[in-house]
N, CA, C and O atoms as CSV, one atom per row, in Angstrom:
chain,resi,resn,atom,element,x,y,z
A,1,UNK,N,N,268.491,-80.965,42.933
A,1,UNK,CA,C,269.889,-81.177,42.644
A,1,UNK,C,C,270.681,-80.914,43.924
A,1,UNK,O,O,270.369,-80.102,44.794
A,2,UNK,N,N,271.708,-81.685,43.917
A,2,UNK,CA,C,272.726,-81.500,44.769
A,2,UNK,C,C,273.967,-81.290,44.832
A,2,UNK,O,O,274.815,-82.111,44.482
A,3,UNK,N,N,274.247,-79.927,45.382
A,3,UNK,CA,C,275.978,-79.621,44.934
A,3,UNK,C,C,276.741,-79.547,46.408
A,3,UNK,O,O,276.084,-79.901,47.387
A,4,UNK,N,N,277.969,-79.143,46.576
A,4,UNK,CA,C,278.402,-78.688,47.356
A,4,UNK,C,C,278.737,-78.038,47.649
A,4,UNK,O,O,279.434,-77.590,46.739
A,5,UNK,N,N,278.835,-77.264,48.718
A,5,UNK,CA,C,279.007,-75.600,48.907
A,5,UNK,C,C,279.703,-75.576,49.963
A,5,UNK,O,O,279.238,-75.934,51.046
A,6,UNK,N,N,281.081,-75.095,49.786
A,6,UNK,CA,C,282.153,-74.664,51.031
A,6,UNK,C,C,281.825,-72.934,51.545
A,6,UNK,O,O,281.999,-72.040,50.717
A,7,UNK,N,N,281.444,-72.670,52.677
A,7,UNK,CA,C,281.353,-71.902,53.567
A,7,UNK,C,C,282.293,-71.368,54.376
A,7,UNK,O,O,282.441,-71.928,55.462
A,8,UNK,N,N,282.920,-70.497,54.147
A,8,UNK,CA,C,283.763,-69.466,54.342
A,8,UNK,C,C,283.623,-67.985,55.285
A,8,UNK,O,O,282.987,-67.063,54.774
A,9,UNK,N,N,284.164,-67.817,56.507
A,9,UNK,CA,C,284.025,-66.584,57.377
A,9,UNK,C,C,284.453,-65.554,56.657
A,9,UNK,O,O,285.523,-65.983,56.226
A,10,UNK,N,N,284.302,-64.296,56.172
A,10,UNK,CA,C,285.466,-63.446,55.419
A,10,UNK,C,C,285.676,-62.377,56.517
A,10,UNK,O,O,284.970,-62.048,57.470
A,11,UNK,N,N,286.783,-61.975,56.109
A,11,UNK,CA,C,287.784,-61.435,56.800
A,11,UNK,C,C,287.344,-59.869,57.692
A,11,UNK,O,O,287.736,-59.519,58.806
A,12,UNK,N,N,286.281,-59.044,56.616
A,12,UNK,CA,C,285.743,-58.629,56.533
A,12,UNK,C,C,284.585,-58.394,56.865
A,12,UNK,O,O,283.872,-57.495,56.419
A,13,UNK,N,N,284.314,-59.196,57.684
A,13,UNK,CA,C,282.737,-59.351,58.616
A,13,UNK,C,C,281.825,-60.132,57.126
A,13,UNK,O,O,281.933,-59.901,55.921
A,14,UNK,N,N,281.099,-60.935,57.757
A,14,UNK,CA,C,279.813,-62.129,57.114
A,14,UNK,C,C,280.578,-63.112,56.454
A,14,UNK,O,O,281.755,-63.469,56.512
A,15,UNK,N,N,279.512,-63.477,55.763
A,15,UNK,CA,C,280.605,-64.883,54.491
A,15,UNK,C,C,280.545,-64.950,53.524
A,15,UNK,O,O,279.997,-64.125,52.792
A,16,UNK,N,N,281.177,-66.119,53.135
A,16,UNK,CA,C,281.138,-65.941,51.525
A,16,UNK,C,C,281.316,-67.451,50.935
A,16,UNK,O,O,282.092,-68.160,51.575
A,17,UNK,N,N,280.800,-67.927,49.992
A,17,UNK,CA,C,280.540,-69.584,49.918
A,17,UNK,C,C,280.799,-69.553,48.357
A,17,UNK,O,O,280.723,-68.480,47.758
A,18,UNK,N,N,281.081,-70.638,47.750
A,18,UNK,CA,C,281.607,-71.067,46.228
A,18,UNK,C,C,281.265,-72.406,46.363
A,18,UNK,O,O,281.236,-72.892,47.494
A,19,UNK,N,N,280.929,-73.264,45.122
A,19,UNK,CA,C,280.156,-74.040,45.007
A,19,UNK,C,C,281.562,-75.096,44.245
A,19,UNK,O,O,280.772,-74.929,43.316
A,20,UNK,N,N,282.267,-75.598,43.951
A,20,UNK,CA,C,283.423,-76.416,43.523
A,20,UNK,C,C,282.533,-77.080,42.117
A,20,UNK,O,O,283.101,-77.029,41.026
A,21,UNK,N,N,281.607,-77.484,42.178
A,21,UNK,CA,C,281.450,-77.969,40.626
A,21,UNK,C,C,280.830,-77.286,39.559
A,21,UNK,O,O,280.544,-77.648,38.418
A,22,UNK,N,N,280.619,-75.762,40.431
A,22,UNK,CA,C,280.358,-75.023,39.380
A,22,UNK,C,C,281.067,-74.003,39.218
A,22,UNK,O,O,280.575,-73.097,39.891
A,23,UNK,N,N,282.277,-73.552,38.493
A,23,UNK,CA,C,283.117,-72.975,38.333
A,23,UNK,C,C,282.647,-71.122,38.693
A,23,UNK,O,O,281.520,-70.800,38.315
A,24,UNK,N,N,283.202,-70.418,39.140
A,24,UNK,CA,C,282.486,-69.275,39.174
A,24,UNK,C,C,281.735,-68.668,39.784
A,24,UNK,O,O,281.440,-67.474,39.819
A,25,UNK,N,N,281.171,-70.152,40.655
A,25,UNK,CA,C,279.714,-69.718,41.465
A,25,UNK,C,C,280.297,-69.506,42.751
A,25,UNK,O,O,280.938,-70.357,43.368
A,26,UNK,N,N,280.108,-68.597,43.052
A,26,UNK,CA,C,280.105,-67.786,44.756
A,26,UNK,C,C,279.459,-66.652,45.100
A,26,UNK,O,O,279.285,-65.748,44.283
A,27,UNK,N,N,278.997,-66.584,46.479
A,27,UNK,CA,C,278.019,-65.438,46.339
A,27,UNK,C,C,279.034,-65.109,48.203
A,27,UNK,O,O,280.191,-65.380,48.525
A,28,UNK,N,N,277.938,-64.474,48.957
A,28,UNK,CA,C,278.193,-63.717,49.903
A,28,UNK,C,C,276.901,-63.241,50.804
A,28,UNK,O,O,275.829,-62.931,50.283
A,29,UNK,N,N,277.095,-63.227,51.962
A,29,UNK,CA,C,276.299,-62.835,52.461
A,29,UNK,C,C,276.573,-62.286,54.339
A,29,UNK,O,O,277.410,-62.794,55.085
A,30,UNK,N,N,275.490,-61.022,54.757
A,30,UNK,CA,C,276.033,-60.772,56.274
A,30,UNK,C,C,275.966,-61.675,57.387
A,30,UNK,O,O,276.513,-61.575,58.485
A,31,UNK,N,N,275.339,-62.420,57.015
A,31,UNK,CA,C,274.433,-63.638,57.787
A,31,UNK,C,C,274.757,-65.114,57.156
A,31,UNK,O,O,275.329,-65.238,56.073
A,32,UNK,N,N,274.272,-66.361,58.060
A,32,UNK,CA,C,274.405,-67.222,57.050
A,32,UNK,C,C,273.153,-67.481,56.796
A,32,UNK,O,O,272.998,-68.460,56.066
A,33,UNK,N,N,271.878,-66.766,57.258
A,33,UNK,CA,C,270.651,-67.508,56.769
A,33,UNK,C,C,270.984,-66.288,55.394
A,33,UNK,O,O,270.594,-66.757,54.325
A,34,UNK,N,N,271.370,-65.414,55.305
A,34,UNK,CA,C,271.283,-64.326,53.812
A,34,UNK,C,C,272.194,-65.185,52.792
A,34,UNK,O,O,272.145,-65.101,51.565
A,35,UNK,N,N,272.885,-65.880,53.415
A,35,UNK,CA,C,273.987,-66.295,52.449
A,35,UNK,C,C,273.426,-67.844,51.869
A,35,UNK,O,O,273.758,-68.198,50.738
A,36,UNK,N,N,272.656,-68.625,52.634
A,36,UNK,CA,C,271.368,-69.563,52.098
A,36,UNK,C,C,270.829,-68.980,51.146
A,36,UNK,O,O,271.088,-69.304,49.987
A,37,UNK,N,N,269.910,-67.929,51.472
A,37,UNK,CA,C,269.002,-67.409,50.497
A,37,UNK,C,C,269.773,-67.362,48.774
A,37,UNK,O,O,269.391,-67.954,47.764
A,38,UNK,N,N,270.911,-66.463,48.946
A,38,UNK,CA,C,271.729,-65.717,47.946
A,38,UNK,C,C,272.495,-67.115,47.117
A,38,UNK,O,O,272.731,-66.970,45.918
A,39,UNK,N,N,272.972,-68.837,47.992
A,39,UNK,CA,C,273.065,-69.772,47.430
A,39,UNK,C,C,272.426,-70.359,46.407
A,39,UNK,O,O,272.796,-70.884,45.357
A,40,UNK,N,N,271.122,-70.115,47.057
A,40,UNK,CA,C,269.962,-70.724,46.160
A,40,UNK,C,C,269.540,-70.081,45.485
A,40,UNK,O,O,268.846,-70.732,44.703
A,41,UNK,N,N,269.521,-68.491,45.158
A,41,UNK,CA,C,269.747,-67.800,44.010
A,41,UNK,C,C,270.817,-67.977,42.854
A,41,UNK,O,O,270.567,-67.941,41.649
A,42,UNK,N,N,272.296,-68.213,43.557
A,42,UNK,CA,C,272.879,-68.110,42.782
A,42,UNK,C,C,272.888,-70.254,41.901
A,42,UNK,O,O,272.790,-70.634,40.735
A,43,UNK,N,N,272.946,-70.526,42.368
A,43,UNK,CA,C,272.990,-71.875,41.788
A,43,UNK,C,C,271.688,-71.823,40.664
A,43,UNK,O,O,270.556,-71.446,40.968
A,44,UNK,N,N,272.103,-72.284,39.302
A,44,UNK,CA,C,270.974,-72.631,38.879
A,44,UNK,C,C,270.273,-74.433,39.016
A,44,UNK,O,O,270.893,-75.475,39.225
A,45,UNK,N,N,268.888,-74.227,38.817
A,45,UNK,CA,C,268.101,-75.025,39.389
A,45,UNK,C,C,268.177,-76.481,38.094
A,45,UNK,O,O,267.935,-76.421,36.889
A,46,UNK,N,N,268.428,-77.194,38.591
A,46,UNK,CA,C,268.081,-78.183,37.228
A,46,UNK,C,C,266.925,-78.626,36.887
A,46,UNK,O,O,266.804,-79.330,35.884
């Protein structure tokens, strides 16, 4: 499956990403390879 995921610097040191067609979904991470990982956790898989 394929969604889209806007990627975000936070303010706060690392990032933080939300997914637009799935309401709710955002995760975070210190890194952006942690914040990959934590994407593909958080999205469920179809």
């Amino acid at each position: 499956m394929k969604v889209k995921v806007i990627i975000h610097k936070a303010e706060e040191g690392g990032f933080w990403a939300e997914v637009p067609a799935l309401p709710g979904c955002a995760t975070q991470g210190e890194t952006i390879e942690e914040l990959i990982k934590n994407i593909y956790e958080a999205v469920p898989s179809a």
